[in-house]
FISEVO-744079 format. One record per atom (N, C-alpha, C): atom name; x, y, z. Coordinates in Angstrom, 3 decimals, m for minus. Example, Ala and Ser with C-alpha at 12.3 -4.5 7.8 and 13.67 -1.06 7.14 Angstrom:
+------+----------+----------+----------+
: name :        x :        y :        z :
+------+----------+----------+----------+
:    N :   13.190 :   m5.690 :    7.800 :
:   CA :   12.300 :   m4.500 :    7.800 :
:    C :   13.200 :   m3.300 :    7.800 :
:    N :   12.850 :   m2.250 :    7.080 :
:   CA :   13.670 :   m1.060 :    7.140 :
:    C :   12.900 :    0.030 :    7.870 :
+------+----------+----------+----------+
//
This chain:
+------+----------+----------+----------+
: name :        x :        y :        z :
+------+----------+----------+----------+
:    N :    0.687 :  m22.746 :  m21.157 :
:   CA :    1.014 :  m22.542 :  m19.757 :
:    C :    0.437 :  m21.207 :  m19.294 :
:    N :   m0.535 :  m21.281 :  m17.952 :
:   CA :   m0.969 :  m20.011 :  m17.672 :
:    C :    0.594 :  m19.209 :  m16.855 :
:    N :    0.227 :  m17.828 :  m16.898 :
:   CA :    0.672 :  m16.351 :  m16.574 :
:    C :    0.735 :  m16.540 :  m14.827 :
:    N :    1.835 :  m16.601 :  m14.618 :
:   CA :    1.853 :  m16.874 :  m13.066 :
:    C :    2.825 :  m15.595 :  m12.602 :
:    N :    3.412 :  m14.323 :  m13.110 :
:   CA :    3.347 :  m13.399 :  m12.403 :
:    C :    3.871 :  m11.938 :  m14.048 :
:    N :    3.722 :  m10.719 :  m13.698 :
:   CA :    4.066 :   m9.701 :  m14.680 :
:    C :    4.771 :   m8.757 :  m14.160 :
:    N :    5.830 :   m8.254 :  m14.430 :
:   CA :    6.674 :   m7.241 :  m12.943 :
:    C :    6.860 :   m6.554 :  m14.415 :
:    N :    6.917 :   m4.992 :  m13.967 :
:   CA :    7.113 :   m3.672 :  m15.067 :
:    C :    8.394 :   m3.321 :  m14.135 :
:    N :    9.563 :   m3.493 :  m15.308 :
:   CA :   10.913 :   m2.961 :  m15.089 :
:    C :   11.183 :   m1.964 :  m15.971 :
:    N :   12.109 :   m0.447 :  m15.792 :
:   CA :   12.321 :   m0.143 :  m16.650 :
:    C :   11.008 :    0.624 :  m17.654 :
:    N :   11.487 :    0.124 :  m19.210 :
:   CA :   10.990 :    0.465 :  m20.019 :
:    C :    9.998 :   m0.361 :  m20.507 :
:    N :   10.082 :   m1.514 :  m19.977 :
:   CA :    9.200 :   m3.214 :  m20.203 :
:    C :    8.995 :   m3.815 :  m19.411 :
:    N :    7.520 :   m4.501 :  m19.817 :
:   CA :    6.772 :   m5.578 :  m18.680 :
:    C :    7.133 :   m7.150 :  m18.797 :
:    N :    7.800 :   m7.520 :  m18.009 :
:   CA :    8.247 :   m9.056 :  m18.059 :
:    C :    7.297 :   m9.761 :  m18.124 :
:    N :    6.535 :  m11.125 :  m18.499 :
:   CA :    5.946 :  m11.616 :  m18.293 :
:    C :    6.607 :  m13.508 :  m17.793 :
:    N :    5.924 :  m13.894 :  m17.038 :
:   CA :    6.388 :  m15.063 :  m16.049 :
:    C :    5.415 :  m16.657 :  m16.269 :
:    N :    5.958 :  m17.684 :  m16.206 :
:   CA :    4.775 :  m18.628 :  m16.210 :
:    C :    4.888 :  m18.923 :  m15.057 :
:    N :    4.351 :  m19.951 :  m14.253 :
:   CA :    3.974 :  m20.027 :  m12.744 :
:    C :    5.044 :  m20.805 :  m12.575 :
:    N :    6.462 :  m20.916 :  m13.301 :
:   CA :    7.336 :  m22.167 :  m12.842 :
:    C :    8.293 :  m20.608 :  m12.306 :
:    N :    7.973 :  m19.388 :  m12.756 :
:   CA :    9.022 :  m18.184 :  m12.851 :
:    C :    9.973 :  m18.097 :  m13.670 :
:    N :    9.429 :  m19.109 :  m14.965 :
:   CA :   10.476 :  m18.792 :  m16.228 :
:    C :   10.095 :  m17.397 :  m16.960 :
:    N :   10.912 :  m16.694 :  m17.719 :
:   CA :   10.056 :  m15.342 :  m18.385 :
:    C :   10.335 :  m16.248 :  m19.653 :
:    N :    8.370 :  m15.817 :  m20.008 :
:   CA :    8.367 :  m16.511 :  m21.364 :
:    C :    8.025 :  m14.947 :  m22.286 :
:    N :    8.235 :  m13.827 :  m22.094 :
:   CA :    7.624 :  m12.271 :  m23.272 :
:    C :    8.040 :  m11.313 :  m22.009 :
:    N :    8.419 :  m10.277 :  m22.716 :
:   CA :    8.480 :   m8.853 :  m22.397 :
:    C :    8.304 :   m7.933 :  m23.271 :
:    N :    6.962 :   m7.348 :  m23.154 :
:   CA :    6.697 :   m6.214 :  m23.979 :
:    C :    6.775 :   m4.674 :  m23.354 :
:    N :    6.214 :   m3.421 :  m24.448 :
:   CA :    6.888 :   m2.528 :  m24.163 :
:    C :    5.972 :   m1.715 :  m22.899 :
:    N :    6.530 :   m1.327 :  m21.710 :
:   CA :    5.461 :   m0.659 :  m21.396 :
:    C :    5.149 :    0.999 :  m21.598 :
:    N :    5.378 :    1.429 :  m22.082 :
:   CA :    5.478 :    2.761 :  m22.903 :
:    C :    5.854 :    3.648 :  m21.950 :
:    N :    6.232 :    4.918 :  m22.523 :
:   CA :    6.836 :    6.133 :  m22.234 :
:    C :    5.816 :    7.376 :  m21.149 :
:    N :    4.964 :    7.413 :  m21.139 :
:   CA :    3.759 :    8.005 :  m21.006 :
:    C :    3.934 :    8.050 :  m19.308 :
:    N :    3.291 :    9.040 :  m18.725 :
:   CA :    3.027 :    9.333 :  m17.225 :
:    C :    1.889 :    8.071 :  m16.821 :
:    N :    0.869 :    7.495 :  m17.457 :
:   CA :    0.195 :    6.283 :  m16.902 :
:    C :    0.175 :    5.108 :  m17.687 :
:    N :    0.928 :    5.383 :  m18.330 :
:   CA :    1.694 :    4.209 :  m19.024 :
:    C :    2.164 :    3.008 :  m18.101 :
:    N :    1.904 :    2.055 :  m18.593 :
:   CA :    2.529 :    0.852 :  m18.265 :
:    C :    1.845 :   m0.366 :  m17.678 :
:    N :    2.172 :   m1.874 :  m16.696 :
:   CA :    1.403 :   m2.327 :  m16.269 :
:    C :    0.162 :   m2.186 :  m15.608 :
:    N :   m0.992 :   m1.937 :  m16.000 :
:   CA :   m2.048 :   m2.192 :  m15.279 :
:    C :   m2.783 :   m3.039 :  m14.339 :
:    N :   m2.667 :   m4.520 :  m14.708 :
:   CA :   m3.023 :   m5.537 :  m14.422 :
:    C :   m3.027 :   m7.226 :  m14.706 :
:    N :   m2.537 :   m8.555 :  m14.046 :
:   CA :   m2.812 :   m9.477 :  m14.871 :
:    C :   m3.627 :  m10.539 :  m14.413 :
:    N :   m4.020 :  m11.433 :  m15.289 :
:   CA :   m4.552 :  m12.634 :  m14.743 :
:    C :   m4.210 :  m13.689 :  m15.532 :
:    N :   m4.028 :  m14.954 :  m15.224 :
:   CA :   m3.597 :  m16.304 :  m15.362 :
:    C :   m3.006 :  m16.188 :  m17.309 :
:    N :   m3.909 :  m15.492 :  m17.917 :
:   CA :   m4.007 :  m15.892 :  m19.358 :
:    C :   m3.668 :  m14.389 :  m19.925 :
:    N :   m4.145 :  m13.465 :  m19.060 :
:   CA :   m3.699 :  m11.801 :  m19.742 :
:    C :   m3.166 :  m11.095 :  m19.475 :
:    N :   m2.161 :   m9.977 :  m19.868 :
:   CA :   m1.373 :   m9.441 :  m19.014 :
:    C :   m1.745 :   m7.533 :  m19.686 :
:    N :   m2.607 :   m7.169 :  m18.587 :
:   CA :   m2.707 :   m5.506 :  m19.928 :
:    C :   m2.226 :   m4.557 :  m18.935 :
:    N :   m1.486 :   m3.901 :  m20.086 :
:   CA :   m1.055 :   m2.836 :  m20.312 :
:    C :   m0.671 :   m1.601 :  m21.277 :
:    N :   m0.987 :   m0.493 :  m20.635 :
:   CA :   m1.509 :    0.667 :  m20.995 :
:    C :   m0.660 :    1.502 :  m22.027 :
:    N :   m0.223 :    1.468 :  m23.018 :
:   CA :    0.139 :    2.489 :  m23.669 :
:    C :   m0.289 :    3.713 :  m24.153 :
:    N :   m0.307 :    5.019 :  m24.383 :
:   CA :   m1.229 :    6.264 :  m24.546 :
:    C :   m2.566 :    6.033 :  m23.787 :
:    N :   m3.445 :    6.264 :  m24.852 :
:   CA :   m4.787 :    6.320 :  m24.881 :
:    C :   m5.315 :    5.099 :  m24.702 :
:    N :   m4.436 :    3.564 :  m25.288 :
:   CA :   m5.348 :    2.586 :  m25.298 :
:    C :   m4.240 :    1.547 :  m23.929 :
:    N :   m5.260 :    0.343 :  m23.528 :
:   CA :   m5.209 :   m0.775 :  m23.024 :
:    C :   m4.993 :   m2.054 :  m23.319 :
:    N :   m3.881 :   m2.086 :  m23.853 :
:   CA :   m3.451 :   m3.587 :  m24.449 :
:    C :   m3.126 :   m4.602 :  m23.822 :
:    N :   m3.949 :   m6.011 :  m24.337 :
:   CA :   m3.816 :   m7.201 :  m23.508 :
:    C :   m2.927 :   m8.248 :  m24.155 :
:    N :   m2.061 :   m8.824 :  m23.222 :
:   CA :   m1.295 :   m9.337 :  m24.392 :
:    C :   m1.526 :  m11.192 :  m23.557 :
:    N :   m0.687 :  m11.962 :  m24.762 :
:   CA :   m1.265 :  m13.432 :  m23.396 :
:    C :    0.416 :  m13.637 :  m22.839 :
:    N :    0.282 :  m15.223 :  m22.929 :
:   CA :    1.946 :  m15.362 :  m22.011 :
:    C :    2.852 :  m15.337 :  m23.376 :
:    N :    2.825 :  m15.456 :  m24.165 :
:   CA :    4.036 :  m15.155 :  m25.159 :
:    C :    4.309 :  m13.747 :  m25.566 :
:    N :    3.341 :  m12.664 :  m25.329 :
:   CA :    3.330 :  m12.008 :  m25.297 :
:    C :    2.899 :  m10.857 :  m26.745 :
:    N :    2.051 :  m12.183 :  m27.148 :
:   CA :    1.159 :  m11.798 :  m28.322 :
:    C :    0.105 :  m10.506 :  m27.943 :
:    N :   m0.090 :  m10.026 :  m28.802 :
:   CA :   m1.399 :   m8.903 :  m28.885 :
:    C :   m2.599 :   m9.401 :  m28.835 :
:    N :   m3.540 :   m9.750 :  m28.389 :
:   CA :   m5.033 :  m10.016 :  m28.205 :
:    C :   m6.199 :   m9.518 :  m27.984 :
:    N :   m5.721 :   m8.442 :  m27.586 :
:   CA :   m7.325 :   m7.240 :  m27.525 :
:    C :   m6.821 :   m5.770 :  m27.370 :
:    N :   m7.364 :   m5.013 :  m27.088 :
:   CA :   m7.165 :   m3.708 :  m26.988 :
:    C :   m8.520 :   m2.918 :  m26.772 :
:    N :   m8.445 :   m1.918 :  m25.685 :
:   CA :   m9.641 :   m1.245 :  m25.775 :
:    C :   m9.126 :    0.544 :  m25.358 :
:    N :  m10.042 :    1.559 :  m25.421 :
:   CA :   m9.532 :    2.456 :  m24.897 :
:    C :   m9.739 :    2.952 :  m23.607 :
:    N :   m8.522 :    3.434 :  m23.359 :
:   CA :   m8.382 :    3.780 :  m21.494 :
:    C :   m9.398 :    4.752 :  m21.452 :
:    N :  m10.156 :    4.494 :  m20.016 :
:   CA :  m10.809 :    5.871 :  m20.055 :
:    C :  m10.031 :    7.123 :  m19.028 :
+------+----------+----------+----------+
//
């Protein structure tokens, strides 16, 4: 099921399927630019420290790159 919305509450990023069930919430970290960045249908990234983590709708780990 694709990623139909990601709202950053708190300390964590909810993640949503397009029915608005939450299927993952991961962490969005502590940090001054920390946190949701951005999503689309299948990815949801966000920023912890230094790097950019993409996670999918379960809220698995799938890529990572570093923030510039």
């Amino acid at each position: 099921m694709a990623i139909g919305n990601a709202v950053e509450r708190g300390g964590s990023v909810y993640i949503y399927d397009e029915k608005g069930c939450q299927t993952a919430a991961v962490s969005a970290g502590t940090g001054p630019n920390d946190g949701l960045k951005g999503y689309t249908s299948s990815t949801v990234n966000v920023q912890r420290g230094g790097t950019i983590y993409s996670h999918d709708e379960k809220g698995r780990q799938v890529g990572a790159v570093g923030a510039r």
